[in-house]
C-alpha positions in Angstrom: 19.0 34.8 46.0 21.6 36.1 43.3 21.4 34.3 40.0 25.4 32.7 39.7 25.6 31.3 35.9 26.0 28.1 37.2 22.9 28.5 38.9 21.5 29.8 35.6 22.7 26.5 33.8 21.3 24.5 35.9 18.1 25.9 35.4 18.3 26.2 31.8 18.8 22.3 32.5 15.7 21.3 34.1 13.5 23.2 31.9 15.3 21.0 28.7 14.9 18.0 30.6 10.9 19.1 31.4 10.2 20.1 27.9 11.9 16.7 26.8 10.0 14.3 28.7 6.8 16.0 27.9 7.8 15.6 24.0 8.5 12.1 25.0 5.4 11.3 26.8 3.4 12.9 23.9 5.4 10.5 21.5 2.7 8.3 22.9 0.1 9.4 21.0 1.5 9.2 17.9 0.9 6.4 15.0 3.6 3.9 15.3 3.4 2.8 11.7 1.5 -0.3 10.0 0.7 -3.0 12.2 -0.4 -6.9 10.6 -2.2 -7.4 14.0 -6.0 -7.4 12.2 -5.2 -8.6 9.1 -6.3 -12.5 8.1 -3.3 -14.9 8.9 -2.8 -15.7 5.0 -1.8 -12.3 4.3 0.3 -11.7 7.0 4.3 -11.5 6.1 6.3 -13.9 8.0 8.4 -12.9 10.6 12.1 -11.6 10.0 11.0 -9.0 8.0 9.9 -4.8 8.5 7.8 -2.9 6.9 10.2 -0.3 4.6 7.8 1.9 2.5 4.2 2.5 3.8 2.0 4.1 0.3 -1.6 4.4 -0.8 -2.5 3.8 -4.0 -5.0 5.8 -5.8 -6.5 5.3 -9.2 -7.9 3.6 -11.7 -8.7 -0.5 -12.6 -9.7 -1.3 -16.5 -12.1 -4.2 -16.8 -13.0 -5.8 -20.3 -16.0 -7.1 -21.1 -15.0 -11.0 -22.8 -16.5 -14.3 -23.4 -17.3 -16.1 -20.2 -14.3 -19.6 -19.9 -16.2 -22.7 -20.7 -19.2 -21.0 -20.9 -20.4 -20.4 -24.4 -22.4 -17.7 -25.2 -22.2 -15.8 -22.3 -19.5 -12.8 -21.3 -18.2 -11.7 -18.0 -16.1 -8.1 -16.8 -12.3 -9.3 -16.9 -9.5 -7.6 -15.3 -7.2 -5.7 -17.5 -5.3 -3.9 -15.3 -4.3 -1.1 -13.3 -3.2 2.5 -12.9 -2.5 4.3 -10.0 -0.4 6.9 -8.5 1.3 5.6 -5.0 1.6 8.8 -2.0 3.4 8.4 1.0 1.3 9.3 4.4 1.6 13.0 3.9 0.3 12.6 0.4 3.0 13.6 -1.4 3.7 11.4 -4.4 6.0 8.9 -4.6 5.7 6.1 -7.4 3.0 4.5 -9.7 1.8 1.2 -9.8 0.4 0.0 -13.3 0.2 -3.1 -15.3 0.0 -6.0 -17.0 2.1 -7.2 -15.2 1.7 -5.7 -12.0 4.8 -3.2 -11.4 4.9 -0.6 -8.7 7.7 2.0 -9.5 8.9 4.4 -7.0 9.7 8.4 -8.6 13.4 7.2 -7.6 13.3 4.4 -11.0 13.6 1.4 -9.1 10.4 -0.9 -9.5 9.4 -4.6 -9.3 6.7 -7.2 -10.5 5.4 -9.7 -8.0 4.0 -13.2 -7.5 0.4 -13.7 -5.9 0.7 -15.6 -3.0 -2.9 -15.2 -1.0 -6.3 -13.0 -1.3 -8.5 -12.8 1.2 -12.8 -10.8 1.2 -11.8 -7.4 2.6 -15.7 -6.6 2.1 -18.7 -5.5 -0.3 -17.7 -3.6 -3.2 -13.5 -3.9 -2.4 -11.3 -5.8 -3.9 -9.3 -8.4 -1.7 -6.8 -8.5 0.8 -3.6 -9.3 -0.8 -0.4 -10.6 0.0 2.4 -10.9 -3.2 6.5 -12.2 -3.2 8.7 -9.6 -4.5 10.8 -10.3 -7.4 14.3 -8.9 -7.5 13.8 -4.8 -8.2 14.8 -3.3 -11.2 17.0 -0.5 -10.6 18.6 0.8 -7.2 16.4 3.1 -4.8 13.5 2.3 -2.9 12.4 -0.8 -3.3 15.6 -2.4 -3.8 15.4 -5.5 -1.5 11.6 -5.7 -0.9 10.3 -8.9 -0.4 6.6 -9.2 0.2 3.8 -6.1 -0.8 0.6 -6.2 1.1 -2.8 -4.5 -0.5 -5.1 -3.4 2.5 -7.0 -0.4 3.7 -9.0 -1.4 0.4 -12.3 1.0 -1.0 -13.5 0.0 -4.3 -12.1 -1.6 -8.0 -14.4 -4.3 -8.3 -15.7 -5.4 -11.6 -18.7 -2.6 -12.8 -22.0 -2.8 -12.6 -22.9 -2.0 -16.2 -24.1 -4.9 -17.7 -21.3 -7.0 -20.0 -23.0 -9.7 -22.7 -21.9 -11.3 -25.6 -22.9 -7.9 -27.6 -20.4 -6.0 -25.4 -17.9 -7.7 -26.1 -14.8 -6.0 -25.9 -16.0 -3.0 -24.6 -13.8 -1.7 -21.7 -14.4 0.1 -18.4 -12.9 1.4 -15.6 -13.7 2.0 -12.1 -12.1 3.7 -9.3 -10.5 2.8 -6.2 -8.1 2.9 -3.3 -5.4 0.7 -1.2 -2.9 0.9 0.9 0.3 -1.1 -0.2 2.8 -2.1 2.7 6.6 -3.2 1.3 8.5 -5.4 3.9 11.9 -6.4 4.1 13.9 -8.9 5.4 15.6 -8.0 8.8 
């Protein structure tokens, strides 16, 4: 059988259109981004809203050791704040989040603060689930209209071990730890 070119196009066709649906069927397998599906009801963002920037947060929290509230005479480990450097999936960096108050900053200058609306146990030695509003970003760029920030995926940046009393006073701390922050926004 002679090979015409349209013969040849046609071929040239159905091995495109093979190669496609395989990519397509292996699309599959890939992650499909975050889903809220396992995560406690109060820190689940409302419906209307999609998640817009997906970052882990790596770093630092400072704890300060302080006299205990209504308790005289005895001291506890108090949050100060923290410091962390935010990547996207790939690890390639992409922002900061530090405080007081909490501010998460993307490289691009736009950043916010938030309001604490529900934590939630995530598990020995983690800090909480979280779920925060937005305020209005500073600055345009990435997280220009984000409404609600999620903290999950959480390992460590609890309060330390070493021991804080009333002669520690004011000695400071810090302790490691990791967390996934999820920004939504409305639809």
């Amino acid at each position: 059988m002679k090979t015409t070119p349209t013969r040849l196009v046609s071929r040239l066709g159905l091995v495109a259109t093979t190669v496609l649906l395989g990519a397509c069927s292996s699309m599959g397998t890939l992650t499909s981004g975050f889903s809220q599906d396992q995560l406690p009801d109060t820190i689940k963002v409302p419906a209307g809203h999609k998640v817009a920037w997906e970052t882990v947060g790596s770093g630092e929290i400072t704890y300060e050791c302080r006299d205990k509230a209504g308790m005289p005479g005895q001291a506890e480990w108090v949050f100060v704040g923290p410091k962390a450097v935010l990547k996207d999936r790939a690890g390639t960096p992409v922002g900061s989040y530090y405080g007081p108050p909490a501010t998460w900053q993307a490289l691009d200058g736009s950043k916010l603060t938030a309001t604490q609306l529900a934590v939630v146990p995530s598990g020995a030695g983690n800090l909480p689930y979280q779920l925060v509003k937005a305020n209005p970003a500073m600055g345009n760029g990435a997280l220009t209209g984000v409404t609600y920030i999620q903290r999950v995926a959480l390992k460590g940046g609890v309060a330390p071990a070493a021991v804080c009393s009333v002669a520690d006073k004011g000695k400071r701390e810090t302790v490691g730890y990791q967390a996934d922050y999820i920004f939504w926004k409305a639809l």
